[in-house]
C-alpha positions as a Markdown table, in Angstrom:
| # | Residue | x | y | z |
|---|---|---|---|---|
| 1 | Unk | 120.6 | 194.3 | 116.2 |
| 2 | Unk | 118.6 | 196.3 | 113.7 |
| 3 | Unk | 117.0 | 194.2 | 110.1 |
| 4 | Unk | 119.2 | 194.9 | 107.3 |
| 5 | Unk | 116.1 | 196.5 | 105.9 |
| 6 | Unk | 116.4 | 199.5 | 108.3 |
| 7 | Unk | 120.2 | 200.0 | 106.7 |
| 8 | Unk | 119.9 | 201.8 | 103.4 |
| 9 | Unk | 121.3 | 201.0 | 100.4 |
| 10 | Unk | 125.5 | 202.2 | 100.9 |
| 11 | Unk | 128.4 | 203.4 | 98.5 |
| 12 | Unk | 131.0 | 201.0 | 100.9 |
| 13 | Unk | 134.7 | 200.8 | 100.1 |
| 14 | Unk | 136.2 | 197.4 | 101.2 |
| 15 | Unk | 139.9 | 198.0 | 102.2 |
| 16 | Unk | 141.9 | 194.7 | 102.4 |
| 17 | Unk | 145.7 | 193.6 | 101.2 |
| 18 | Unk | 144.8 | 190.2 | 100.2 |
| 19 | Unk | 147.3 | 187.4 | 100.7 |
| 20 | Unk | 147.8 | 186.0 | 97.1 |
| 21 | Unk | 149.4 | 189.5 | 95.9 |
| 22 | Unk | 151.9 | 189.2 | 98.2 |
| 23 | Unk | 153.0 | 186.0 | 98.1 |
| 24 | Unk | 153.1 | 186.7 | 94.3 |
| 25 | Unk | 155.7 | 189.4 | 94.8 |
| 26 | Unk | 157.5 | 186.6 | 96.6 |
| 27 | Unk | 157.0 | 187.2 | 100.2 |
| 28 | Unk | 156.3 | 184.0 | 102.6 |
| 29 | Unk | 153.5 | 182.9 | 104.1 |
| 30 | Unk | 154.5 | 183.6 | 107.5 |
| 31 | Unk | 155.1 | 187.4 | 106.2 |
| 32 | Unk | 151.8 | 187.0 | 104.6 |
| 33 | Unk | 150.4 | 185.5 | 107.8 |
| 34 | Unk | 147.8 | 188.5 | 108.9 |
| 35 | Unk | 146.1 | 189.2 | 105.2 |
| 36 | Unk | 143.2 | 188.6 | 104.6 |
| 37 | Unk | 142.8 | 185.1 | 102.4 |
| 38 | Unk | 140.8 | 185.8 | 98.9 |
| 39 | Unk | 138.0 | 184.0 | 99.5 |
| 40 | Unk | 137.4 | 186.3 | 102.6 |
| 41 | Unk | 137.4 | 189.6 | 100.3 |
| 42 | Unk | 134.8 | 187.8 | 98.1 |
| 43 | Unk | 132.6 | 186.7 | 101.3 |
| 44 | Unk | 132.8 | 190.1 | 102.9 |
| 45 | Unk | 131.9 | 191.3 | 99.5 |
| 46 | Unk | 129.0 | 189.3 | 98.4 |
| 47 | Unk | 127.6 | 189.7 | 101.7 |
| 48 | Unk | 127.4 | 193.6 | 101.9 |
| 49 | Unk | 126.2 | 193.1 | 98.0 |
| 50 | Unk | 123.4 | 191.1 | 99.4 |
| 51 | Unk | 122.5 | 193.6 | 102.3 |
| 52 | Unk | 121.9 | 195.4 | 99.3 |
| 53 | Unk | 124.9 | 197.8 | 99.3 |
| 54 | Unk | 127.7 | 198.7 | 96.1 |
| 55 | Unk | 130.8 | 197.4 | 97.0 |
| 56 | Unk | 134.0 | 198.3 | 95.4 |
| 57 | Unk | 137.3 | 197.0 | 96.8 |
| 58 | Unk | 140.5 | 198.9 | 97.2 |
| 59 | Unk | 143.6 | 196.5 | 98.0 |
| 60 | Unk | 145.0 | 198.0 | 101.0 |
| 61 | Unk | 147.0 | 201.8 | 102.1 |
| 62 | Unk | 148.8 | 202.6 | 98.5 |
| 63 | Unk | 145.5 | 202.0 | 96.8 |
| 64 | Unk | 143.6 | 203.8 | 99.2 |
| 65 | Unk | 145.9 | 206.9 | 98.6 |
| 66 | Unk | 145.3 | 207.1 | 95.3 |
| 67 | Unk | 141.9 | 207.2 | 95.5 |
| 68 | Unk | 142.1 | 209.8 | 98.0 |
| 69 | Unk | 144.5 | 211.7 | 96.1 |
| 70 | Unk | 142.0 | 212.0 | 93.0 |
| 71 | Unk | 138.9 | 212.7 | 95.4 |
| 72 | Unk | 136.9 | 209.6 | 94.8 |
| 73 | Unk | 136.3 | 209.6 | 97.9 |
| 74 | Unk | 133.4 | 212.2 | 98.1 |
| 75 | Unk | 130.5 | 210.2 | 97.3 |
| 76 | Unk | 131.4 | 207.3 | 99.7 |
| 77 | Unk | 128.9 | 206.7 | 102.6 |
| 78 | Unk | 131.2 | 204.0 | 104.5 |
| 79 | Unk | 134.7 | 202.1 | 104.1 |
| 80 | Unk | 134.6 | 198.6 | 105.6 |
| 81 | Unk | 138.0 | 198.5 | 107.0 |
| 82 | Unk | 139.5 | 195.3 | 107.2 |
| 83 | Unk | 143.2 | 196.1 | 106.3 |
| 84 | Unk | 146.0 | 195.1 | 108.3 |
| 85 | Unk | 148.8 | 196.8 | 106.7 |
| 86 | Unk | 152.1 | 195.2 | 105.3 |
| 87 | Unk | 155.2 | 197.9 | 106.7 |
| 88 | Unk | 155.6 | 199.2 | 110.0 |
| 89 | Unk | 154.8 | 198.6 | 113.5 |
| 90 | Unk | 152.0 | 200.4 | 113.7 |
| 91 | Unk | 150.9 | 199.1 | 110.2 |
| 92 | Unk | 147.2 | 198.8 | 111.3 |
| 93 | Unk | 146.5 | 201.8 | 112.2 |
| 94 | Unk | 148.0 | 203.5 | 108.4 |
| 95 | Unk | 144.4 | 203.2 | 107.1 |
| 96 | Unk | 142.1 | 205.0 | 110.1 |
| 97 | Unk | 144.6 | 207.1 | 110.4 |
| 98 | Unk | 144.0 | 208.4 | 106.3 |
| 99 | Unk | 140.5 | 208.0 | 106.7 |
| 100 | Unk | 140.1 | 210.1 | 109.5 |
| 101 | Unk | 142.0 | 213.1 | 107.9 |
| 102 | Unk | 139.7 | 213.0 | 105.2 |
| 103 | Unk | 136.9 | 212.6 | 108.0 |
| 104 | Unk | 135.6 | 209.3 | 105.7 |
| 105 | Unk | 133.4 | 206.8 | 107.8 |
| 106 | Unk | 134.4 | 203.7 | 108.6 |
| 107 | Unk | 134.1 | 200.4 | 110.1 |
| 108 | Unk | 136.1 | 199.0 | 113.1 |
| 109 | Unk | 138.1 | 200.7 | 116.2 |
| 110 | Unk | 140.0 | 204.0 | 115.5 |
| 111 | Unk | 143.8 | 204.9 | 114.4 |
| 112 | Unk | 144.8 | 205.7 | 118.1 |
| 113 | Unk | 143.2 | 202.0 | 119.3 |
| 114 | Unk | 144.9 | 200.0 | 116.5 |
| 115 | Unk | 148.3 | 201.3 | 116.8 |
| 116 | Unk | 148.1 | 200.7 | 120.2 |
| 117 | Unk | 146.4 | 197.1 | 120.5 |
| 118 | Unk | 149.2 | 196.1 | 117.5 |
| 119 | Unk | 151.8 | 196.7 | 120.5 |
| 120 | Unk | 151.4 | 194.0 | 123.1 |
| 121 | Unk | 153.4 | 195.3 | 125.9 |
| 122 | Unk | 151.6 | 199.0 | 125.5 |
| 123 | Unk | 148.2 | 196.9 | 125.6 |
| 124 | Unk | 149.1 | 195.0 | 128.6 |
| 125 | Unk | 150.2 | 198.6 | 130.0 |
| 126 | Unk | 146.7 | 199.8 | 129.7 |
| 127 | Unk | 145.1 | 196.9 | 131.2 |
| 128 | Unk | 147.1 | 196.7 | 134.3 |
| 129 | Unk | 146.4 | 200.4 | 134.9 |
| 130 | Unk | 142.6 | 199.8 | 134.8 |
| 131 | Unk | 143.5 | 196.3 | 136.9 |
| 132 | Unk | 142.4 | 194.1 | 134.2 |
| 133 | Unk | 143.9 | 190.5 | 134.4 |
| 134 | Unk | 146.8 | 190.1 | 132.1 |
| 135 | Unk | 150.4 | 187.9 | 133.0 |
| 136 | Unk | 153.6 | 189.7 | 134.5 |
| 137 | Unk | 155.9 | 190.4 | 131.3 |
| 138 | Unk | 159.2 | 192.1 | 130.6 |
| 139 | Unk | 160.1 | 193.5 | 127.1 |
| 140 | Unk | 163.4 | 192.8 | 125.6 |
| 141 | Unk | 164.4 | 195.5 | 122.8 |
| 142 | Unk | 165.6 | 194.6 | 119.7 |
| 143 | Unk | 168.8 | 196.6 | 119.5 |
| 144 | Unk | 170.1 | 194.1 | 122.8 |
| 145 | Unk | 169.9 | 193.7 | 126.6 |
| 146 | Unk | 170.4 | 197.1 | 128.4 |
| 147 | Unk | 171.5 | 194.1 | 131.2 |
| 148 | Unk | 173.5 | 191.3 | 131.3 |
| 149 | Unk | 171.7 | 187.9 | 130.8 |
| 150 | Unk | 172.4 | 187.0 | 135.0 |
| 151 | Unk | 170.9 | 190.3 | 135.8 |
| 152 | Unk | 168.1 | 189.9 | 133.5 |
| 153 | Unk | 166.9 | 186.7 | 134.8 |
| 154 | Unk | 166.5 | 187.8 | 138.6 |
| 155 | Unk | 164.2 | 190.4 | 137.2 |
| 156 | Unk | 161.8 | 188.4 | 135.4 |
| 157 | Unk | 158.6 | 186.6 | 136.1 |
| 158 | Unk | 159.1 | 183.2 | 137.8 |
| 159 | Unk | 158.9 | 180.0 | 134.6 |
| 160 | Unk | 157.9 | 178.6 | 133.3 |
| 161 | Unk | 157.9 | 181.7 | 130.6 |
| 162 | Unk | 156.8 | 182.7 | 127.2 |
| 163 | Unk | 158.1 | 184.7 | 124.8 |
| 164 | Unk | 156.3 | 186.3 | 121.5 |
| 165 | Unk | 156.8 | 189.4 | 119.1 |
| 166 | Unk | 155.9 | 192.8 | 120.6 |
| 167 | Unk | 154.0 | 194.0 | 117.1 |
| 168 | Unk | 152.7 | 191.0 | 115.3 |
| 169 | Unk | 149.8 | 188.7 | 115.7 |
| 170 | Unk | 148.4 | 185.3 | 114.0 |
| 171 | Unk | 151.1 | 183.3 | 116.1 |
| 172 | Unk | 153.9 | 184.9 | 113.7 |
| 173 | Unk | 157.5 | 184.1 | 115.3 |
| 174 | Unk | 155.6 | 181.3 | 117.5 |
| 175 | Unk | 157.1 | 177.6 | 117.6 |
| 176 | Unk | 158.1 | 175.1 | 119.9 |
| 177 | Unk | 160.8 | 176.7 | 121.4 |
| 178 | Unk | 158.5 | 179.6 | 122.5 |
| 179 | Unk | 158.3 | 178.3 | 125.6 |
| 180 | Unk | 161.1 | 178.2 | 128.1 |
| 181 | Unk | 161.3 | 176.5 | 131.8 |
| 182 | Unk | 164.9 | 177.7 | 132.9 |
| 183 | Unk | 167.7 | 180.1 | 132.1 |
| 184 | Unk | 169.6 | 178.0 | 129.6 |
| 185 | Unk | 166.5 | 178.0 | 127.2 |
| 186 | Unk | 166.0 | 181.7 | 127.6 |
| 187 | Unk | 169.1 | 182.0 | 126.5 |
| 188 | Unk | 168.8 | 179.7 | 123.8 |
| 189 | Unk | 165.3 | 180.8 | 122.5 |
| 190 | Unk | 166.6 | 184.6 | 122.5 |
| 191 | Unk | 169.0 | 183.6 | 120.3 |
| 192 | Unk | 166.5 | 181.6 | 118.1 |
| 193 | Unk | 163.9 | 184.6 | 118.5 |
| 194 | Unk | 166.6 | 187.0 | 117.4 |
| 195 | Unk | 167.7 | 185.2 | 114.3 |
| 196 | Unk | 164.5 | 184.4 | 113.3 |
| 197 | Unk | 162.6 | 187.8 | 113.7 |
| 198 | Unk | 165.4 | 190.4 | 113.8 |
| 199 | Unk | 164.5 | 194.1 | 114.8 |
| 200 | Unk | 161.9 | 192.6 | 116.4 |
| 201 | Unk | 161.2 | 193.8 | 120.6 |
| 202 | Unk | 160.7 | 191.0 | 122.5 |
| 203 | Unk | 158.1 | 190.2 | 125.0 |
| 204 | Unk | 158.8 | 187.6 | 127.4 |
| 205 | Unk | 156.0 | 187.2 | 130.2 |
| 206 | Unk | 154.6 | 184.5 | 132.7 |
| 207 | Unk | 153.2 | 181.1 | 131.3 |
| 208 | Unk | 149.6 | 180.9 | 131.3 |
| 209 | Unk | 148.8 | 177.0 | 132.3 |
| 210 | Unk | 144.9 | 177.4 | 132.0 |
| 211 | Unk | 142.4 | 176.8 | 129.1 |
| 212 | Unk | 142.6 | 179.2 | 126.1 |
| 213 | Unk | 139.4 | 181.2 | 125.1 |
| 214 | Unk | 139.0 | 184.0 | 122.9 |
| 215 | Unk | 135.6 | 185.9 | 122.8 |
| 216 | Unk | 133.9 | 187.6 | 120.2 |
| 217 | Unk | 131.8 | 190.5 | 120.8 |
| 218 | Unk | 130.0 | 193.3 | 118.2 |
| 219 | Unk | 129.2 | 196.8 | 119.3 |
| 220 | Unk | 130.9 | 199.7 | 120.8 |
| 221 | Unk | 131.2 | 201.2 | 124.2 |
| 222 | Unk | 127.9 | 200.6 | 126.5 |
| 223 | Unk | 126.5 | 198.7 | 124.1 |
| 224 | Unk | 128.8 | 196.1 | 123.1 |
| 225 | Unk | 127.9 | 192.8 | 124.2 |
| 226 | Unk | 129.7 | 189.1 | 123.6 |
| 227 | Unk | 128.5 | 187.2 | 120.3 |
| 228 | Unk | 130.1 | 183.7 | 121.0 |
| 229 | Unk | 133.0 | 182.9 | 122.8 |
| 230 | Unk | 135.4 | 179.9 | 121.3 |
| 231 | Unk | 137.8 | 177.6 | 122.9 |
| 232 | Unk | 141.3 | 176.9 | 121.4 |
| 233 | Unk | 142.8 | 173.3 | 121.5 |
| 234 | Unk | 146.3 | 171.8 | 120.9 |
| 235 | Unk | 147.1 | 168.8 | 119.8 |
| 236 | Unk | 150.4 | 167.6 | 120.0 |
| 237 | Unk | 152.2 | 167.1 | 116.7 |
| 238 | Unk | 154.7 | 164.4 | 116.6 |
| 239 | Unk | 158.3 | 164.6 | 115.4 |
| 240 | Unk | 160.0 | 163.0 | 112.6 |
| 241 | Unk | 160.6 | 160.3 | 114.3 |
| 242 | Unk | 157.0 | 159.9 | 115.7 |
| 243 | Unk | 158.0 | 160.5 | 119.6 |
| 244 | Unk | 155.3 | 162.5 | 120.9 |
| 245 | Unk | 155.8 | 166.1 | 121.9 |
| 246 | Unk | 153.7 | 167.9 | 123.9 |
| 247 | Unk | 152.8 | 171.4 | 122.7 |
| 248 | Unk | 150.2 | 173.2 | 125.1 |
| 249 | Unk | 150.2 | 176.3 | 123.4 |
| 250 | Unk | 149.6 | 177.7 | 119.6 |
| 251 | Unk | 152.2 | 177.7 | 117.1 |
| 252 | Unk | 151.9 | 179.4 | 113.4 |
| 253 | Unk | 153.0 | 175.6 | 112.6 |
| 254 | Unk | 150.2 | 174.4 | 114.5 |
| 255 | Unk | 147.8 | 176.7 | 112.9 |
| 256 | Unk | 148.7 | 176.2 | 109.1 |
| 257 | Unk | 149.6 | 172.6 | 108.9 |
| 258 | Unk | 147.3 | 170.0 | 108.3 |
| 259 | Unk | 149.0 | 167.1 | 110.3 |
| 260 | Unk | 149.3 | 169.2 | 113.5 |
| 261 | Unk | 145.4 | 170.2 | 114.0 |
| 262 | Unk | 143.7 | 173.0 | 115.9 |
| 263 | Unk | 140.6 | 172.1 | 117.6 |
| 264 | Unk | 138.2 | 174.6 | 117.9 |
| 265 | Unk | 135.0 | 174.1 | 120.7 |
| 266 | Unk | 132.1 | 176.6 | 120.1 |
| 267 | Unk | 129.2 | 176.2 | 121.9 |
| 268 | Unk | 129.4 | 177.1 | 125.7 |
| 269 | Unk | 127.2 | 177.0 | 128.2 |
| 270 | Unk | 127.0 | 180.9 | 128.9 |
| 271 | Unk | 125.9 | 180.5 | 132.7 |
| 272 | Unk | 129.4 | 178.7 | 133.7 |
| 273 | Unk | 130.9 | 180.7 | 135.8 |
| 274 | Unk | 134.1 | 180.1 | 134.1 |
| 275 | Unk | 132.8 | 181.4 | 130.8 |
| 276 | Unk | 130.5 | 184.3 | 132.1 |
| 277 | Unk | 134.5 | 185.3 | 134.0 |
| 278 | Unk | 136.0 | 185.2 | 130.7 |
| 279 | Unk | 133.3 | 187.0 | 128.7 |
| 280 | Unk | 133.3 | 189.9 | 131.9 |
| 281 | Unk | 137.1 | 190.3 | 131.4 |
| 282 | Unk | 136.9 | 190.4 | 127.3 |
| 283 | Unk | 134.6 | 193.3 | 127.5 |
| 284 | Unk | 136.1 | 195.0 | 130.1 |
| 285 | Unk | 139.2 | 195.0 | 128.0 |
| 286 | Unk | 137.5 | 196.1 | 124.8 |
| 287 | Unk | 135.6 | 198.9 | 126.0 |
| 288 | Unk | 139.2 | 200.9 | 128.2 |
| 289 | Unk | 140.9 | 200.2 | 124.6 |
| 290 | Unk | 138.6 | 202.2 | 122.9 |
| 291 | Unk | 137.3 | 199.4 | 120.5 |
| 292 | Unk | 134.7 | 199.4 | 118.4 |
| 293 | Unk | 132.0 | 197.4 | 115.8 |
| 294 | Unk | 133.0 | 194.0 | 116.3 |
| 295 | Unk | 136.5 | 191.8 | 117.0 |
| 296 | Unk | 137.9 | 189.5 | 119.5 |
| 297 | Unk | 139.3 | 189.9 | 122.6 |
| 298 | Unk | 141.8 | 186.0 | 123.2 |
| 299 | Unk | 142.4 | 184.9 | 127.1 |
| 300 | Unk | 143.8 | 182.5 | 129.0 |
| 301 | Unk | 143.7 | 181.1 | 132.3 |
| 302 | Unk | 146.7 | 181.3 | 135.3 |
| 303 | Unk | 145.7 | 177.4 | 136.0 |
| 304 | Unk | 142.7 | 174.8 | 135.4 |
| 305 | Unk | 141.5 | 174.9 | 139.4 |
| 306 | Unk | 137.6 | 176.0 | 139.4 |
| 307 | Unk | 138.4 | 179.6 | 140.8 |
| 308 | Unk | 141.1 | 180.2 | 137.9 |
| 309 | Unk | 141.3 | 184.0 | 136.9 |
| 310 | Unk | 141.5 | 184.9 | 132.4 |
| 311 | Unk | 144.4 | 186.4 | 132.1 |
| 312 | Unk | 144.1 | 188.8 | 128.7 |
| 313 | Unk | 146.7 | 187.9 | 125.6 |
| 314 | Unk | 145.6 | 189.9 | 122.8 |
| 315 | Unk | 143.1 | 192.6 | 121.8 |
| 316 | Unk | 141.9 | 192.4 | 118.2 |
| 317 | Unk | 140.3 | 195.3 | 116.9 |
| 318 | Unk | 140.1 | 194.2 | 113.3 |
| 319 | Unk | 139.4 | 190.6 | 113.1 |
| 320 | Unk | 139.5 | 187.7 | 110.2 |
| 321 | Unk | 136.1 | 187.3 | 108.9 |
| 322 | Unk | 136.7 | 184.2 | 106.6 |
| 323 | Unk | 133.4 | 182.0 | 106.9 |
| 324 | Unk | 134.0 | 178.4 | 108.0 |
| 325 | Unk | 137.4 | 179.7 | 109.6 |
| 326 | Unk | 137.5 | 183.0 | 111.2 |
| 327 | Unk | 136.6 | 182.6 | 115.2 |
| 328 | Unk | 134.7 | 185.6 | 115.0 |
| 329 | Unk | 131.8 | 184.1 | 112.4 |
| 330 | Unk | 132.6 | 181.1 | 113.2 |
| 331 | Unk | 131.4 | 181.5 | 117.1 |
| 332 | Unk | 128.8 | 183.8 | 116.3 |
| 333 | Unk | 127.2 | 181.4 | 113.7 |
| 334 | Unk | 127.2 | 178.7 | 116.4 |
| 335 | Unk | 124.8 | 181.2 | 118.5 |
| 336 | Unk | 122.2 | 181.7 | 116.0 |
| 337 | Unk | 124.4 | 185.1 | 113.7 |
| 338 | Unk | 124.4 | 184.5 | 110.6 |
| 339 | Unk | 127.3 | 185.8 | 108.3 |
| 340 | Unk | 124.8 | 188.5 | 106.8 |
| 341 | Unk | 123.5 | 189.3 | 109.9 |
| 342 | Unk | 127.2 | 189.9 | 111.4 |
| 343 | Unk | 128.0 | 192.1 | 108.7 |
| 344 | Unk | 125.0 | 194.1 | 108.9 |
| 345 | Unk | 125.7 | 194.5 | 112.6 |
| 346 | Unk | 128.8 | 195.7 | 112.2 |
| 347 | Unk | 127.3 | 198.4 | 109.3 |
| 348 | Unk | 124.7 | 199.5 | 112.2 |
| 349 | Unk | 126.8 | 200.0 | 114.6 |
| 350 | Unk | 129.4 | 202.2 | 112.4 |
| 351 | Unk | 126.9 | 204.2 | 111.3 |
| 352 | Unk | 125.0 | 204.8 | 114.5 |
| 353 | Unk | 128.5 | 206.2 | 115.3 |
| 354 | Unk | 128.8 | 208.4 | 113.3 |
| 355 | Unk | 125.5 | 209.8 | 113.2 |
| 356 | Unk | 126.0 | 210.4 | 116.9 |
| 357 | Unk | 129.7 | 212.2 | 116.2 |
| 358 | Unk | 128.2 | 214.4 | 113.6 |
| 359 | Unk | 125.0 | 215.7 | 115.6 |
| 360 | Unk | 127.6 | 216.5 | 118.7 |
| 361 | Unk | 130.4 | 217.8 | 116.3 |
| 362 | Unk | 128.7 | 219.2 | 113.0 |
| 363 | Unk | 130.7 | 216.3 | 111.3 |
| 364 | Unk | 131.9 | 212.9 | 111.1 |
| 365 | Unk | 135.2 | 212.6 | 113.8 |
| 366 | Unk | 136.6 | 209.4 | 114.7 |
């Protein structure tokens, strides 16, 4: 990683919805659940204002229009991308997808990579074609079973199973009854799934028993490399009557609620040769999806026996970056990256990108 002092001083554009507007205009907080908080807008900001760059923020794809519309646009050197769109379900990839018509610079993976790592069963296409570890699945659609409910069930993966939204991400339509070890409640948690996220395809796909990772890693292509890997634990919340119930997975509850806490682990010894598996299968993943700068790459394993294989979940191109919460600093920080020194990575490696497009095109491309 280059000093910030080989980086010169940048007109960046920070692209990010952030939460509290939308909750104003009365939308939940599980709606709200992939926005960026406030308080990560103003870190992201400060940061790149310390690296010595002018930062101006534009709150997400309507803004971003506008400005584009009215040609601000022409003397900005670099838009630091961290929107994750509000409508549709390709809703991350709305802002690369402007910024590259414009051919604009920018931070993170490309329009083509987002909309593509937003759909979970096309992802998990992808990875089984370049035979990259992820669990059986089976997609349900929203408009209904092309099969009867008896039919259905002899084609699936053995239980126990899980089912999750095709399109979203921060454990949005995730609860308890997620999980399912028979027939009867997959038929009941369709129902619930249904009700609860209408419209919405369904993935359903083998149970991952094993410990939960998810690995950070900055750079693109050849030269990205793992930053930090961190471990996910569940406790088990209680009910309201205080009988224990054992969760071994993540729930949005689980997340967001202060009684039912998420234990994070950061610092790994890099040389196990559990961790160095996971870390080979994260990058492996990111580099076939085409991502790029920095992000996450989440993984579980098929069991807890020594020779366990990690199993990829989720691909995130564009990742939270809220200090003290976000994985991605968060795990970075715990091996020696500072905040500053993350961003400033991130800045490096967009820009070395785009010097390298524009000397083999005659301009920026994504």
């Amino acid at each position: 990683m280059g000093a910030a002092a080989d980086i010169p001083s940048l007109e960046i554009v920070l692209v990010a919805e952030q939460r509290s507007t939308y909750l104003q205009l009365g939308y939940s907080d599980e709606d709200c659940a992939a926005l960026t908080h406030d308080g990560e807008v103003r870190a992201v900001s400060n940061t790149l204002k310390q690296l010595g760059h002018h930062v101006t923020h534009v709150s997400g794809v309507q803004s971003l229009v506008q400005q584009l519309a009215v040609g601000n646009y022409r003397n900005w050197d670099l838009v630091f991308n961290m929107a994750q769109g509000f409508h549709g379900t390709a809703r991350e990839s709305q802002v690369p997808a402007l910024l590259e018509a414009y051919q604009i610079p920018y931070t993170f993976a490309d329009a083509a990579t987002m909309a593509l790592c937003q759909n979970k069963a096309n992802t998990k296409i992808i990875l089984r074609h370049h035979h990259i570890p992820t669990a059986p699945f089976w997609v349900i659609p929203a408009k209904g079973l092309t099969l009867s409910f008896s039919e259905l069930t002899t084609q699936l993966p053995s239980y126990p199973l899980f089912l999750k939204p095709v399109t979203e991400g921060s454990s949005k339509g995730v609860a308890d009854f997620n999980k399912v070890t028979g027939p009867s409640g997959l038929e009941m948690a369709l129902q619930r799934f249904s009700a609860k996220l209408p419209g919405q395809n369904i993935l359903i796909e083998s149970f991952l028993p094993g410990r939960e990772y998810t690995v950070s890693i900055l750079g693109t292509g050849s030269t990205s490399r793992v930053i930090g890997i961190r471990e996910f634990i569940w406790q088990s919340p209680s009910d309201r009557n205080g009988d224990h119930i054992a969760l071994d997975f993540a729930s949005r509850k689980s997340k967001s609620s202060t009684s039912n806490r998420l234990v994070c682990d950061d610092p790994h010894d890099m040389t196990d040769p559990q961790i160095r598996a996971a870390c080979q299968v994260a990058l492996a993943a990111w580099r076939v999806l085409g991502c790029r700068d920095a992000g996450r790459v989440d993984l579980r394993f098929d069991s807890h026996e020594p020779h366990a294989v990690p199993n990829v979940l989720e691909v995130n191109p564009v990742s939270g970056l809220l200090p003290g919460h976000s994985p991605l600093p968060g795990s970075a920080e715990s091996n020696g990256i500072s905040f500053e020194q993350l961003l400033a990575g991130i800045i490096e490696s967009a820009l070395q990108r785009s010097k390298e497009e524009k000397e083999t095109h005659g301009y920026w491309a994504s």
